[in-house]
C-alpha positions in Angstrom: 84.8 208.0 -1.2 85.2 211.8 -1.9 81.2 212.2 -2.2 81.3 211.2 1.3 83.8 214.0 2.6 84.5 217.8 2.5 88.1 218.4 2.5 90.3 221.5 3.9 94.0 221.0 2.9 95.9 223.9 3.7 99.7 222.2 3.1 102.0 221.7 0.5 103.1 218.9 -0.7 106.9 219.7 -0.6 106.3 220.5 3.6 108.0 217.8 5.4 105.9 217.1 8.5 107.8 215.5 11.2 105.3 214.4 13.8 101.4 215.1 12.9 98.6 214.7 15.1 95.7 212.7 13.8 92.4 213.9 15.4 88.9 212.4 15.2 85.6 214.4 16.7 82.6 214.6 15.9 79.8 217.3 14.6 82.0 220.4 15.1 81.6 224.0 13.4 84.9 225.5 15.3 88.2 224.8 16.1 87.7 226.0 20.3 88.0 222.4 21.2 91.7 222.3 20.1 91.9 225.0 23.0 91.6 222.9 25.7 94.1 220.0 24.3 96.8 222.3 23.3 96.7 224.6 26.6 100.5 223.2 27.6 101.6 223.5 24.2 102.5 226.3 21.6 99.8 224.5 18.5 101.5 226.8 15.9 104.2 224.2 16.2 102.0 221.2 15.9 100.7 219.8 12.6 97.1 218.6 13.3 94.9 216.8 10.7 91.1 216.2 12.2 88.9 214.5 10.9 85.3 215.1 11.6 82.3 213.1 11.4 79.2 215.5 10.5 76.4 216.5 8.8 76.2 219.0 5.4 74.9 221.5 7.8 77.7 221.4 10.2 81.1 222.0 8.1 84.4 222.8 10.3 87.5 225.1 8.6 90.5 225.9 9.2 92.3 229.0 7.9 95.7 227.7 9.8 98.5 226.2 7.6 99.2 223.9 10.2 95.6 222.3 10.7 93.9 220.1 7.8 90.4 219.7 8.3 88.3 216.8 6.4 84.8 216.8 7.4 83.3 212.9 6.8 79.6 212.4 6.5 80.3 209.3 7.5 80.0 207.2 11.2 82.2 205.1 13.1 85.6 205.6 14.7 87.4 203.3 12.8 86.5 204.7 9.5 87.5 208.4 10.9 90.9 206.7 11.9 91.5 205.1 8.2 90.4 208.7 6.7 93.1 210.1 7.7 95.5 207.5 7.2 94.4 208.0 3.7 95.2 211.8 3.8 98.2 211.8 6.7 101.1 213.6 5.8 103.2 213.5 9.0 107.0 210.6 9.4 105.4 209.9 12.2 101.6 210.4 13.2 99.9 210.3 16.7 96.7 208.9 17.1 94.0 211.3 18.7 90.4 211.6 20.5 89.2 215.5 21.1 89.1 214.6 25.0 92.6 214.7 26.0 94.8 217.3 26.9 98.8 217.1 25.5 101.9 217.2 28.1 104.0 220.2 27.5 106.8 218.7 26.0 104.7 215.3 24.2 106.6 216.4 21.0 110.3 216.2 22.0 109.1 212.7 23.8 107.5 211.3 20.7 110.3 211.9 18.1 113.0 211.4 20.8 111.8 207.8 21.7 112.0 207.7 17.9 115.1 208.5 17.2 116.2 206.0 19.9 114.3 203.0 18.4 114.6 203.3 14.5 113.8 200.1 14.2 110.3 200.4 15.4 107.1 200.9 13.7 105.2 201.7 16.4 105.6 203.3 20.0 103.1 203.1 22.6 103.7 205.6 25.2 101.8 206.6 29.1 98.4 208.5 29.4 97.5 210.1 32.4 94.3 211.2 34.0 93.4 214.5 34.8 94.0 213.8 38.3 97.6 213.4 37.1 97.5 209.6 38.1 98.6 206.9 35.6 95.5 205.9 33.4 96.0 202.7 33.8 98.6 200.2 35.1 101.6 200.7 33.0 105.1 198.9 32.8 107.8 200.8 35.3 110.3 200.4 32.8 110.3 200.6 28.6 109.9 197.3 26.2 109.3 195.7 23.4 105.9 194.7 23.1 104.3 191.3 22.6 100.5 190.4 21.6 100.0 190.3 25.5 101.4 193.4 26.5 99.1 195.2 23.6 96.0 194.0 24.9 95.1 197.5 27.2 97.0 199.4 24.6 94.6 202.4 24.1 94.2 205.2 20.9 95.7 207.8 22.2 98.9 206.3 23.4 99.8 205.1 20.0 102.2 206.9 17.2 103.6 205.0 14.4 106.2 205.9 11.1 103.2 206.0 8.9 105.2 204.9 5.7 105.2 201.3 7.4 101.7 201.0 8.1 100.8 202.1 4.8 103.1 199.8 3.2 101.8 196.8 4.9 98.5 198.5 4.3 97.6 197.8 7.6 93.9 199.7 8.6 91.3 199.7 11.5 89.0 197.0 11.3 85.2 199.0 10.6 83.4 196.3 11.7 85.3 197.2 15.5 85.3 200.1 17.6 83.2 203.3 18.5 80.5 203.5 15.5 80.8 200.0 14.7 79.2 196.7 15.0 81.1 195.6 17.9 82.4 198.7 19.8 85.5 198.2 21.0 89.4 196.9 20.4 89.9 198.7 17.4 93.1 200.1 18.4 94.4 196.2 19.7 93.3 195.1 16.1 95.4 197.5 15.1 98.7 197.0 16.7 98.4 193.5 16.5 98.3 193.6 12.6 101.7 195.7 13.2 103.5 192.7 15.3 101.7 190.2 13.0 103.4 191.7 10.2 106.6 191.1 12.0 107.6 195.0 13.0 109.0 196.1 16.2 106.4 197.7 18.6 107.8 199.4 21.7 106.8 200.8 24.5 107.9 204.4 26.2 107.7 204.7 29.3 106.9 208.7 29.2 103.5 210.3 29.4 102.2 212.5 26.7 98.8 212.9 27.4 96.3 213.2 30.2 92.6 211.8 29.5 89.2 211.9 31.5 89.2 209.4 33.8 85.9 207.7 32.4 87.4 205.8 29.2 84.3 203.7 26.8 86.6 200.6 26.4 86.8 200.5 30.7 83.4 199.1 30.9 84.3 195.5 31.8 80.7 194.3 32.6 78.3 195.9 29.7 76.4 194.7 27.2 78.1 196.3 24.7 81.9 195.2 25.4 80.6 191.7 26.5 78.7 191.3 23.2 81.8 193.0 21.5 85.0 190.8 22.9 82.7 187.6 22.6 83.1 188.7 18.6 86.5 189.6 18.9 87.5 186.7 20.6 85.8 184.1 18.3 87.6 186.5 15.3 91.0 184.8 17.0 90.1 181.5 18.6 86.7 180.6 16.9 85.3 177.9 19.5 87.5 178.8 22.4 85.8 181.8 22.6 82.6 179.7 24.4 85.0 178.8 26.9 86.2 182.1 27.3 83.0 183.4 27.8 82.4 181.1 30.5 85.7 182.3 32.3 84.8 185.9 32.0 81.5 185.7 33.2 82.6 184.2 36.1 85.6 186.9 36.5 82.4 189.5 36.7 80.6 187.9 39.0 83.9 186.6 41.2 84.9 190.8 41.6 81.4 192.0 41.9 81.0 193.6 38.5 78.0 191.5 37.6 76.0 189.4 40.0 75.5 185.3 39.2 71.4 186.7 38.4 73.0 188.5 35.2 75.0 185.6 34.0 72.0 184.0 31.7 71.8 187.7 30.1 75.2 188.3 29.8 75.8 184.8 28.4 73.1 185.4 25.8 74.8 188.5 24.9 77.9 186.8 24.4 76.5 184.1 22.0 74.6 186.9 20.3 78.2 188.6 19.7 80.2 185.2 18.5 77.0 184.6 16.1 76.6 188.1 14.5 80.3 187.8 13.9 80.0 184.4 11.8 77.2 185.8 10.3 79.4 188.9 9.5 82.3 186.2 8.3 79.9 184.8 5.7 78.6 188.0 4.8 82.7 188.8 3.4 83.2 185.0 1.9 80.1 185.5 -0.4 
């Protein structure tokens, strides 16, 4: 594994890191991007581990004691998210892209909601958009979570006590999300292992971050997420995921994302996804 990154650890071990922020980006040589996401915020008081996929040529540093840089000549999301769950440091860590911008007081929010729920492993909490609307449709209230309630859970609303998750050794799936085979629900994977596992998984209902308004997991009607949740879905349900691709095909054409001339495509895609998958299945049992 270490052939495959360049590491900048600038923290001892004896530091105890309450809250650390775990970013992934790609291909940078300079930490001006942390600029933009920390504008609300004072980052000397924010531990920040990033993880960045890149090339031998394009190395990023950090001379900060409270930034750790790995630099992964690696691709794929998911594989940039278990990096640094290898090398995380923090009680609790917040998952991170290098897109969104932090609420002023996201800290006190984070290891408040916390302290309030010590019997959770895992806290999902509100993302705006930079609009300051809601991201998406949220909860008015806060609760505990259930494997339907997790299904729009996105990245960068999770944080988690990271001592549990690596107890249960509980990872991203590499064969899902940005990078990988099947490009999407990585961070539903995810949490679900969390409840599988039988831990308490709440949800906040506080913002701490504000995103684009464009998000790569919104688009309900490409070939990509259709080929992608076909997979996903026959990873659960195996051959009730046919019939659910009938049902969302028709959902697309019923609210105008597709029209009924793309269902044959879109069906073929779907097949395509549930058959790489079982190919992929067989590919692990041997």
């Amino acid at each position: 594994m270490f052939s495959n990154i360049n590491v900048s650890m600038n923290i001892t071990e004896k530091t105890v890191i309450p809250l650390e922020i775990l970013v992934a980006t790609m291909n940078r040589s300079s930490l001006d991007f942390l600029d933009d996401m920390f504008k609300n915020v004072d980052i000397s008081e924010c531990h920040i581990l990033i993880v960045n996929q890149t090339t031998h040529q394009v190395l990023l540093k950090s001379l900060k004691q409270n930034i750790r840089i790995i630099n992964s000549f690696e691709k794929g999301l998911s594989k940039s998210r278990n990096l640094a769950l290898q090398n995380a440091k923090g009680e609790i860590v917040l998952i991170s892209d290098d897109d969104v911008i932090f609420e002023y007081d996201f800290l006190n929010i984070i290891l408040k909601a916390f302290h309030k729920k010590p019997d959770a492993a895992l806290i999902t909490f509100i993302a705006k958009n930079f609009e300051g609307m809601l991201y998406r449709n949220y909860q008015s209230y806060s609760h505990l979570h259930t494997l339907s309630s997790i299904k729009c859970v996105i990245s960068w609303e999770i944080a988690f006590r990271l001592e549990n998750i690596q107890r249960l050794n509980i990872i991203f799936d590499e064969n899902f999300g940005l990078g990988g085979q099947f490009t999407t629900a990585e961070e539903y994977l995810f949490v679900r292992d969390v409840l599988i596992h039988g831990k308490t998984c709440w949800f906040e209902n506080a913002a701490i971050v504000s995103h684009p308004v464009f998000n790569s997991g919104q688009e309900a009607e490409s070939d990509r997420i259709i080929y992608a949740r076909a997979a996903l879905h026959y990873k659960f349900y195996k051959q009730l995921a046919y019939l659910w691709l009938i049902k969302y095909l028709f959902f697309l054409v019923r609210h105008k994302y597709i029209q009924i001339s793309d269902f044959k495509h879109k069906w073929s895609l779907g097949i395509k996804g549930i058959k790489d998958y079982q190919v992929l299945l067989n590919k692990l049992a041997t």
